[in-house]
mmCIF file as gemmi writes it, N, C-alpha and C atoms, coordinates in Angstrom:
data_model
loop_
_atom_site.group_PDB
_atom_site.id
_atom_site.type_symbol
_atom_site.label_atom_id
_atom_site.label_alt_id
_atom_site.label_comp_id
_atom_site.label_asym_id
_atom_site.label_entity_id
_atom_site.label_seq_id
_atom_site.pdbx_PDB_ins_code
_atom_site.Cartn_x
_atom_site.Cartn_y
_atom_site.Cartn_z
_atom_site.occupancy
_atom_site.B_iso_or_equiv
_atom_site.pdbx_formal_charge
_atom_site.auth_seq_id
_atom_site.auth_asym_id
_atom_site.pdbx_PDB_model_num
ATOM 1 N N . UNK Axp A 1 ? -10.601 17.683 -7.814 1 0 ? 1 A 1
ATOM 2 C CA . UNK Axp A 1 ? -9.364 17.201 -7.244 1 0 ? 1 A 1
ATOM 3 C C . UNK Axp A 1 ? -9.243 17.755 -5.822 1 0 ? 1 A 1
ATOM 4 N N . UNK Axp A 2 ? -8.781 16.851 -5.125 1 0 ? 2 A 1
ATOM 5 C CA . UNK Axp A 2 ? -8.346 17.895 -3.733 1 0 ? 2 A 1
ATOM 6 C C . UNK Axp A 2 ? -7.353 18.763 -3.3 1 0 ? 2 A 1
ATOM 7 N N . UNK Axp A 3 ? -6.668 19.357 -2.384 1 0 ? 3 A 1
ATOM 8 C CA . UNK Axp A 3 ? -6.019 19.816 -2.176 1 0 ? 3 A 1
ATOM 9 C C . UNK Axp A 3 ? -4.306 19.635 -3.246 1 0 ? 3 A 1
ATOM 10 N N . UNK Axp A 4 ? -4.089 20.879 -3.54 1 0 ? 4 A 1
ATOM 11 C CA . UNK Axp A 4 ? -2.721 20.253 -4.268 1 0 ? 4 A 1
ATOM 12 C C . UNK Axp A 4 ? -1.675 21.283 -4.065 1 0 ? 4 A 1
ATOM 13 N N . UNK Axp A 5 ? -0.296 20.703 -4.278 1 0 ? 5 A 1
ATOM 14 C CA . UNK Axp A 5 ? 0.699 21.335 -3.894 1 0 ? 5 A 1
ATOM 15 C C . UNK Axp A 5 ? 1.561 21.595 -5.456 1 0 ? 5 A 1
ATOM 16 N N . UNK Axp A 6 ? 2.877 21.989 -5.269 1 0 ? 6 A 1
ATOM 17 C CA . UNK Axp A 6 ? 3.641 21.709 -6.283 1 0 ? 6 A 1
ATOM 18 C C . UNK Axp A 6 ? 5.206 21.632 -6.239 1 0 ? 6 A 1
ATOM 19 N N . UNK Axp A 7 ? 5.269 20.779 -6.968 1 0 ? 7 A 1
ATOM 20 C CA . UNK Axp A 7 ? 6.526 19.952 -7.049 1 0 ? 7 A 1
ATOM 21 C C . UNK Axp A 7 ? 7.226 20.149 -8.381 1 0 ? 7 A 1
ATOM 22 N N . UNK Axp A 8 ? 8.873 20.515 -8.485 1 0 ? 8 A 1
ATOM 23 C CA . UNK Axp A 8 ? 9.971 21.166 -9.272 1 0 ? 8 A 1
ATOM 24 C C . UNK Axp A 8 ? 10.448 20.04 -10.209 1 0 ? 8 A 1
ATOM 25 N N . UNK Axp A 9 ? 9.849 20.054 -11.45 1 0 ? 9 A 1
ATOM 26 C CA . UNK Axp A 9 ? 10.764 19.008 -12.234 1 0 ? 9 A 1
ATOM 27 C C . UNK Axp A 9 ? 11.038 19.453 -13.461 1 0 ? 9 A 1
ATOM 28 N N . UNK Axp A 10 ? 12.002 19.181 -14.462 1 0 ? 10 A 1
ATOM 29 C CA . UNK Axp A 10 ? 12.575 19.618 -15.486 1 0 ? 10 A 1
ATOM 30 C C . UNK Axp A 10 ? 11.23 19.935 -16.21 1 0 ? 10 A 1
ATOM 31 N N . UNK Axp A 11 ? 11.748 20.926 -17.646 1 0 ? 11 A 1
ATOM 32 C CA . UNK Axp A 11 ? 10.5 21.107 -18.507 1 0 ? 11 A 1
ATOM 33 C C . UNK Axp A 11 ? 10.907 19.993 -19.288 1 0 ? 11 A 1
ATOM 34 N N . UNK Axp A 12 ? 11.502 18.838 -19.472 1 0 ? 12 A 1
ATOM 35 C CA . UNK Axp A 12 ? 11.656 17.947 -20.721 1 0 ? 12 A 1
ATOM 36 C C . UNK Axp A 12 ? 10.896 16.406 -19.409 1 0 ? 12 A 1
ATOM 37 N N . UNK Axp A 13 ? 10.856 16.491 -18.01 1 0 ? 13 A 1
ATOM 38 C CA . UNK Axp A 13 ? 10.172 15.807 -17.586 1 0 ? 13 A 1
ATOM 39 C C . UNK Axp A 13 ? 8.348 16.115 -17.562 1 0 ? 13 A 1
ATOM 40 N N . UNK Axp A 14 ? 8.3 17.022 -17.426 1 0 ? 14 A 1
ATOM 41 C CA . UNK Axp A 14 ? 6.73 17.324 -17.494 1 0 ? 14 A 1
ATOM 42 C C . UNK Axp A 14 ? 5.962 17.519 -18.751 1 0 ? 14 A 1
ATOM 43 N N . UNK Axp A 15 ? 7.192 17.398 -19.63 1 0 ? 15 A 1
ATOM 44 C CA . UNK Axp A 15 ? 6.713 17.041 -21.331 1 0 ? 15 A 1
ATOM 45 C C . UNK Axp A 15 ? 6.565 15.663 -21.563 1 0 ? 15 A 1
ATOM 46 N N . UNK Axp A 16 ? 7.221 14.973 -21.096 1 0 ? 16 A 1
ATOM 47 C CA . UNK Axp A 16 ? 7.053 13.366 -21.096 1 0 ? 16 A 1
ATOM 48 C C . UNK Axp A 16 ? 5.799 12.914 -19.912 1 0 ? 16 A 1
ATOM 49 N N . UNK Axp A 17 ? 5.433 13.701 -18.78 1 0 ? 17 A 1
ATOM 50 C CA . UNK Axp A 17 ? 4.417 12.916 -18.162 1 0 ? 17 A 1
ATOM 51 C C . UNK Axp A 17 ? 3.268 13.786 -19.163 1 0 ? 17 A 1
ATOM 52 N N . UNK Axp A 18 ? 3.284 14.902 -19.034 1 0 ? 18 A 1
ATOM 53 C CA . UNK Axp A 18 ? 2.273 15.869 -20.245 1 0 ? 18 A 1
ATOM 54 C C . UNK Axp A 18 ? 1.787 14.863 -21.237 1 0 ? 18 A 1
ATOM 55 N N . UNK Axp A 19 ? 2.72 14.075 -21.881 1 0 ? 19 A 1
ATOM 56 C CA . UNK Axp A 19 ? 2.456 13.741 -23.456 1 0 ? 19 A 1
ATOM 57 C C . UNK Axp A 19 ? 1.596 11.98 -22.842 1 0 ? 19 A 1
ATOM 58 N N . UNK Axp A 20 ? 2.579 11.53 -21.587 1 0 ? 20 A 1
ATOM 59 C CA . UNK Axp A 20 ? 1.841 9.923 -21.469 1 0 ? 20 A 1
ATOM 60 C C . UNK Axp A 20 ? 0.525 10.333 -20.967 1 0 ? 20 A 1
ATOM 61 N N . UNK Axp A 21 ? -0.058 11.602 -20.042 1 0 ? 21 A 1
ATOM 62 C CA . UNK Axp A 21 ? -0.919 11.591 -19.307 1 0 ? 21 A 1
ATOM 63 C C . UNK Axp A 21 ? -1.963 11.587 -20.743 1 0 ? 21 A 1
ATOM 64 N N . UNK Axp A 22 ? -2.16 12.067 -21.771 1 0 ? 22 A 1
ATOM 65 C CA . UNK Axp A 22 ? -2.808 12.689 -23.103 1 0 ? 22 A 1
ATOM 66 C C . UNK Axp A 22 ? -2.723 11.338 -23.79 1 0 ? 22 A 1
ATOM 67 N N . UNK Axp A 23 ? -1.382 10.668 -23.88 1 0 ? 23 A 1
ATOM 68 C CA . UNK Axp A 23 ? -2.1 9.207 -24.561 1 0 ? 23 A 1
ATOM 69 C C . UNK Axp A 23 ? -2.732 7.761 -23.522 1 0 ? 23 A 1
ATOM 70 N N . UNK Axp A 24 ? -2.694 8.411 -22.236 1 0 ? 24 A 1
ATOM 71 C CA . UNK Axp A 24 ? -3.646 7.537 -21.048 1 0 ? 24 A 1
ATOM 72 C C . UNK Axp A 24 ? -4.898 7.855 -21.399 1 0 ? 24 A 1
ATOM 73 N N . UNK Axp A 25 ? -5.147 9.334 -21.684 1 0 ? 25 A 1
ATOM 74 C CA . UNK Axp A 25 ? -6.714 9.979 -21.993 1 0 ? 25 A 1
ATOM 75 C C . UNK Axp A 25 ? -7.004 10.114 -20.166 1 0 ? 25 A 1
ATOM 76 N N . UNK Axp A 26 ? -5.834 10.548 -19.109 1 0 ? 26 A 1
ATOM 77 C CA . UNK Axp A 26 ? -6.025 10.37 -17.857 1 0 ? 26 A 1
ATOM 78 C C . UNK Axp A 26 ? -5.295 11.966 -18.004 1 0 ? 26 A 1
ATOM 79 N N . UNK Axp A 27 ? -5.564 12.376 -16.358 1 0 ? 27 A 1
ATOM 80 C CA . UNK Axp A 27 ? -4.487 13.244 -15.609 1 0 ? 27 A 1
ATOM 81 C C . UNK Axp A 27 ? -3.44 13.197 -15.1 1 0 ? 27 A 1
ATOM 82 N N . UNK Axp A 28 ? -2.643 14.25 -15.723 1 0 ? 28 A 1
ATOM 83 C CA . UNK Axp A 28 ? -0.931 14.363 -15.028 1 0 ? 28 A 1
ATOM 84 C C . UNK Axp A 28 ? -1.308 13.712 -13.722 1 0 ? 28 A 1
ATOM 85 N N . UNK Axp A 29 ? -1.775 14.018 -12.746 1 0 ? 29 A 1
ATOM 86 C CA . UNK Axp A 29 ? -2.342 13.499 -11.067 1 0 ? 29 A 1
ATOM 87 C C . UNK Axp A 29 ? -2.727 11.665 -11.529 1 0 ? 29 A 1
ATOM 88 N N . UNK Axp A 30 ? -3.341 11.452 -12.215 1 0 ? 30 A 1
ATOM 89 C CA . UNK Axp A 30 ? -3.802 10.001 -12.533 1 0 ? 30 A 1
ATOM 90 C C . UNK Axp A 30 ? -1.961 9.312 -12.86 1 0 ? 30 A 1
ATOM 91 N N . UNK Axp A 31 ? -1.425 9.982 -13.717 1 0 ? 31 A 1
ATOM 92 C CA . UNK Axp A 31 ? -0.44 9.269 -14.4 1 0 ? 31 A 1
ATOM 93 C C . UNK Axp A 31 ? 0.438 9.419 -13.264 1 0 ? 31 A 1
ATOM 94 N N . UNK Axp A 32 ? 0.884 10.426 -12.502 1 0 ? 32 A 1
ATOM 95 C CA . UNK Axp A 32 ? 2.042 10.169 -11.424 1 0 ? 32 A 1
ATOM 96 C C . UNK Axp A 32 ? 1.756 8.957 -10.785 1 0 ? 32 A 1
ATOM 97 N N . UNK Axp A 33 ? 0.255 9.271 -9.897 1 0 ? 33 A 1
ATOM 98 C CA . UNK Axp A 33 ? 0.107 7.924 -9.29 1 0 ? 33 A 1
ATOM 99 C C . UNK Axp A 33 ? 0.003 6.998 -9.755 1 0 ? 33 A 1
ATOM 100 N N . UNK Axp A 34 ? -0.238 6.515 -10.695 1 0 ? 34 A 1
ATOM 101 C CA . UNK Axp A 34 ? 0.169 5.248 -11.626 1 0 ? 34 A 1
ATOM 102 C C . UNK Axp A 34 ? 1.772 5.096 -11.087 1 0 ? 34 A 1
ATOM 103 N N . UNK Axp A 35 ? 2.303 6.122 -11.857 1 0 ? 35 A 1
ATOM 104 C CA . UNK Axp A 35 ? 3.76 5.756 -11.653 1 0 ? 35 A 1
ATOM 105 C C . UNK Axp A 35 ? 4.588 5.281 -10.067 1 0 ? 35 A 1
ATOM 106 N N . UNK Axp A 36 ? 3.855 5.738 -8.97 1 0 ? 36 A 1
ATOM 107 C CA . UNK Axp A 36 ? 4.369 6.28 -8.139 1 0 ? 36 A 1
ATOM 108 C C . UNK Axp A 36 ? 3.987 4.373 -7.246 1 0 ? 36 A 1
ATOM 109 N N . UNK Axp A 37 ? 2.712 3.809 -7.851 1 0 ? 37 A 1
ATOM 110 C CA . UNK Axp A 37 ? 2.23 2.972 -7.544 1 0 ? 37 A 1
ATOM 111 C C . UNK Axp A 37 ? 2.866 1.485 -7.813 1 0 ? 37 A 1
ATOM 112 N N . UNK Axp A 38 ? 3.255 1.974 -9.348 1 0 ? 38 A 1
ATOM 113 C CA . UNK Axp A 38 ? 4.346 1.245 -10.257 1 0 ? 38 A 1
ATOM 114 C C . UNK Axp A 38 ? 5.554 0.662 -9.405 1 0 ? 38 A 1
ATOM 115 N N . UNK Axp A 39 ? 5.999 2.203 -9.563 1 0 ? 39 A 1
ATOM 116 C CA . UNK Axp A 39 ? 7.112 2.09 -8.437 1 0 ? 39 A 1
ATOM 117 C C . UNK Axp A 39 ? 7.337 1.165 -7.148 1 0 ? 39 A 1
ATOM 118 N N . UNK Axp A 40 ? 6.502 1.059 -6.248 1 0 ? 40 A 1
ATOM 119 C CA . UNK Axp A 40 ? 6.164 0.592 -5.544 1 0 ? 40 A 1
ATOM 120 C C . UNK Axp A 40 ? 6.119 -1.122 -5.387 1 0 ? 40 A 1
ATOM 121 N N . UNK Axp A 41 ? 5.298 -0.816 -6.255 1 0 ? 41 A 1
ATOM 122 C CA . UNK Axp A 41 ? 5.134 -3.074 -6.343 1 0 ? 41 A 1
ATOM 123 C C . UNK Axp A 41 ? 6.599 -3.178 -7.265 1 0 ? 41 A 1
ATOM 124 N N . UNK Axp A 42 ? 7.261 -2.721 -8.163 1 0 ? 42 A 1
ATOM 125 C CA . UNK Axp A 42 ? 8.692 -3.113 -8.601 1 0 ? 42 A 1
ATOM 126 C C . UNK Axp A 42 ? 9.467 -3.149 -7.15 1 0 ? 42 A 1
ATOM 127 N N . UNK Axp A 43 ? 9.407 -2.003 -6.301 1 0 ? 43 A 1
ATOM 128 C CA . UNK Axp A 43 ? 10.229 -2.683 -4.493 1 0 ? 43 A 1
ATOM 129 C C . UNK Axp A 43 ? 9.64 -4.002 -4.139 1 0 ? 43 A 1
ATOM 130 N N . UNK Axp A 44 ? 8.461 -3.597 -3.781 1 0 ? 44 A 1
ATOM 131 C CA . UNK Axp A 44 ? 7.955 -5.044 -3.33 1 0 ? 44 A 1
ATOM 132 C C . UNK Axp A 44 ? 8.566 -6.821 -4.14 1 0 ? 44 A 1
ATOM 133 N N . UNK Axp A 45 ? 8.312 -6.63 -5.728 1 0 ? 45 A 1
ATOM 134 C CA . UNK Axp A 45 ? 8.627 -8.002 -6.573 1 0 ? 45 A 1
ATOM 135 C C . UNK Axp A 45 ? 10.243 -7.787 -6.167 1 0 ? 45 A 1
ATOM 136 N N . UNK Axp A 46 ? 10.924 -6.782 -5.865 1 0 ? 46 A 1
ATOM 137 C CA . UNK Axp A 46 ? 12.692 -6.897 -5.781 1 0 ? 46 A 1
ATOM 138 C C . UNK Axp A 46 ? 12.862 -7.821 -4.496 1 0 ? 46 A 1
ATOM 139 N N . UNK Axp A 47 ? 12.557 -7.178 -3.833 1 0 ? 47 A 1
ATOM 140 C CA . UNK Axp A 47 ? 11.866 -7.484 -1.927 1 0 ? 47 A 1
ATOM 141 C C . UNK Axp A 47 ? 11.575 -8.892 -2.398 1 0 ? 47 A 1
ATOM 142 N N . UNK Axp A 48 ? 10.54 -9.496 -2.939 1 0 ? 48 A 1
ATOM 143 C CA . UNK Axp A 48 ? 10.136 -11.147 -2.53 1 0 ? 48 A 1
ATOM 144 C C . UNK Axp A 48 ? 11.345 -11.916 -3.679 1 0 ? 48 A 1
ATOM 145 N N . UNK Axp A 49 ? 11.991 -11.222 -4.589 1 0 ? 49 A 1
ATOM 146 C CA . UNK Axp A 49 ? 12.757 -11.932 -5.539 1 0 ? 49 A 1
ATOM 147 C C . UNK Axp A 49 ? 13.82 -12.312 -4.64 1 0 ? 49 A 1
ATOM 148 N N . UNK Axp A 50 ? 14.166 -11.571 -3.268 1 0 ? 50 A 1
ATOM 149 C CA . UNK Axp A 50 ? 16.217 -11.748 -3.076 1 0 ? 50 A 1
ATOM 150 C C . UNK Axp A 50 ? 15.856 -12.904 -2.05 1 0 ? 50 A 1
ATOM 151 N N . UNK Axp A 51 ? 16.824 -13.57 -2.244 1 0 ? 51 A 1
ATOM 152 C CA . UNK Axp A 51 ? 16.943 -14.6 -1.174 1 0 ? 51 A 1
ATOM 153 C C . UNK Axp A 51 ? 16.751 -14.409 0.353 1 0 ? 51 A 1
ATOM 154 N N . UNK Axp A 52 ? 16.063 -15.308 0.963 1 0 ? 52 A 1
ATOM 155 C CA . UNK Axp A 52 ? 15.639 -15.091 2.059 1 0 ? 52 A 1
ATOM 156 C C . UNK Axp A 52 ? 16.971 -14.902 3.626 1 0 ? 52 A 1
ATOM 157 N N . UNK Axp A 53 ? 17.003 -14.753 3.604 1 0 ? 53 A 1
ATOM 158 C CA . UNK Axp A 53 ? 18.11 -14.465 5.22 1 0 ? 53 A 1
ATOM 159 C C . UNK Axp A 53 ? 17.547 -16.016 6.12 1 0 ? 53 A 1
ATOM 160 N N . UNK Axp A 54 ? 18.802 -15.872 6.731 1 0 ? 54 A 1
ATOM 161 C CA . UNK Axp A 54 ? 19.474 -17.38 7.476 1 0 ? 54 A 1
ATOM 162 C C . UNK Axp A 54 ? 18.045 -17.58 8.515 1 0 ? 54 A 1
ATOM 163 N N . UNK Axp A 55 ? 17.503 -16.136 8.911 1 0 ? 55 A 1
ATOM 164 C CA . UNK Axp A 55 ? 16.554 -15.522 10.542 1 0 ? 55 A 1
ATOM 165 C C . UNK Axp A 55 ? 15.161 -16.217 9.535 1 0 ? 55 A 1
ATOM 166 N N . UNK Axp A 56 ? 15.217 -15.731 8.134 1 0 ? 56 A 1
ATOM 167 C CA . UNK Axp A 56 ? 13.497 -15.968 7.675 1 0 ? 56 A 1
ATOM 168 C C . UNK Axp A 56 ? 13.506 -16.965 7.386 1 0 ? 56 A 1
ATOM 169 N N . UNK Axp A 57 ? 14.38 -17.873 7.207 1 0 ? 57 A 1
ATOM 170 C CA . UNK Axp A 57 ? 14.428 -19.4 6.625 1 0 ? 57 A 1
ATOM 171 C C . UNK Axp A 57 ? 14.228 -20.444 8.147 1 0 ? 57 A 1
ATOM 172 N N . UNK Axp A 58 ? 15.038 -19.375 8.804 1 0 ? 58 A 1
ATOM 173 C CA . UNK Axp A 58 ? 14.332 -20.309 10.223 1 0 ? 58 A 1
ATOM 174 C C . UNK Axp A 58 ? 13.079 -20.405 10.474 1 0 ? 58 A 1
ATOM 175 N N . UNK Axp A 59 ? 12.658 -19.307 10.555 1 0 ? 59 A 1
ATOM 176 C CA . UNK Axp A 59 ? 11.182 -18.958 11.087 1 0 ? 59 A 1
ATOM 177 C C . UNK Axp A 59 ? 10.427 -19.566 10.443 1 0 ? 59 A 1
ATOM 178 N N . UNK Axp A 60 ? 10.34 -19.612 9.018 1 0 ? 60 A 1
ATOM 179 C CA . UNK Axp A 60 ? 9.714 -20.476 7.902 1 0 ? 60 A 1
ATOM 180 C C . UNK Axp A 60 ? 9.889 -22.123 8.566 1 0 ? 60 A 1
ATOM 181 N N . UNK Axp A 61 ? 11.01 -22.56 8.846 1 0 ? 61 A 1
ATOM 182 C CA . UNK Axp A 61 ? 11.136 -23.665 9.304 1 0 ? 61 A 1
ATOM 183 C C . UNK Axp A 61 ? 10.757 -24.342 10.775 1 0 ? 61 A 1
ATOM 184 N N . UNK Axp A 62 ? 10.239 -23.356 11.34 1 0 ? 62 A 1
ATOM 185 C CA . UNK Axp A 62 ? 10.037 -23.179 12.353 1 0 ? 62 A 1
ATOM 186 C C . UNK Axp A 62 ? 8.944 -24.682 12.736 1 0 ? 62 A 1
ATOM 187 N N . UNK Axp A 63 ? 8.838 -25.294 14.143 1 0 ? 63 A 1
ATOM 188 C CA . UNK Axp A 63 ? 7.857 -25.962 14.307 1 0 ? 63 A 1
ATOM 189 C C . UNK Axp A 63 ? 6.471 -25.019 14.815 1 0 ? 63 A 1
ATOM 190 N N . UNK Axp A 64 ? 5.475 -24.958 14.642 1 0 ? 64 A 1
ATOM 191 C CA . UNK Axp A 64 ? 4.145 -23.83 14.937 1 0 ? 64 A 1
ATOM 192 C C . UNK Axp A 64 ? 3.749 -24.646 16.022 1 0 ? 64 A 1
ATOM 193 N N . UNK Axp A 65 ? 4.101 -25.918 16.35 1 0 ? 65 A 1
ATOM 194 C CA . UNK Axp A 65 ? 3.925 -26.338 17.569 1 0 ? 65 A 1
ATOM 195 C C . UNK Axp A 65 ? 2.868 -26.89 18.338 1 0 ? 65 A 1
């Protein structure tokens, strides 16, 4: 692994990544970033789900000319 730091979270949270990282058959480090990655594309699908603004519907409509 490379360089690592550490970061403060409950003992009933690091029992729950503890227990998913053990039924991944992965590392606490594997399973955050999973999560952290997770996280991520759920912004993104929120992001392309909301309706577009008056500015992106133009531009979309735009002539390319």
């Amino acid at each position: 692994m490379a360089e690592t730091t550490t970061i403060r979270i409950s003992r009933a949270t690091h029992a729950q990544v503890t227990r998913l990282a053990a039924e991944r058959h992965e590392t606490i480090d594997e399973t955050v970033r999973r999560a952290i990655r997770a996280l991520r594309q759920d912004g993104i699908g929120h992001d392309l789900a909301a309706d577009l603004t008056d500015d992106e519907k133009a531009w979309l409509d735009a002539d390319a000319g």
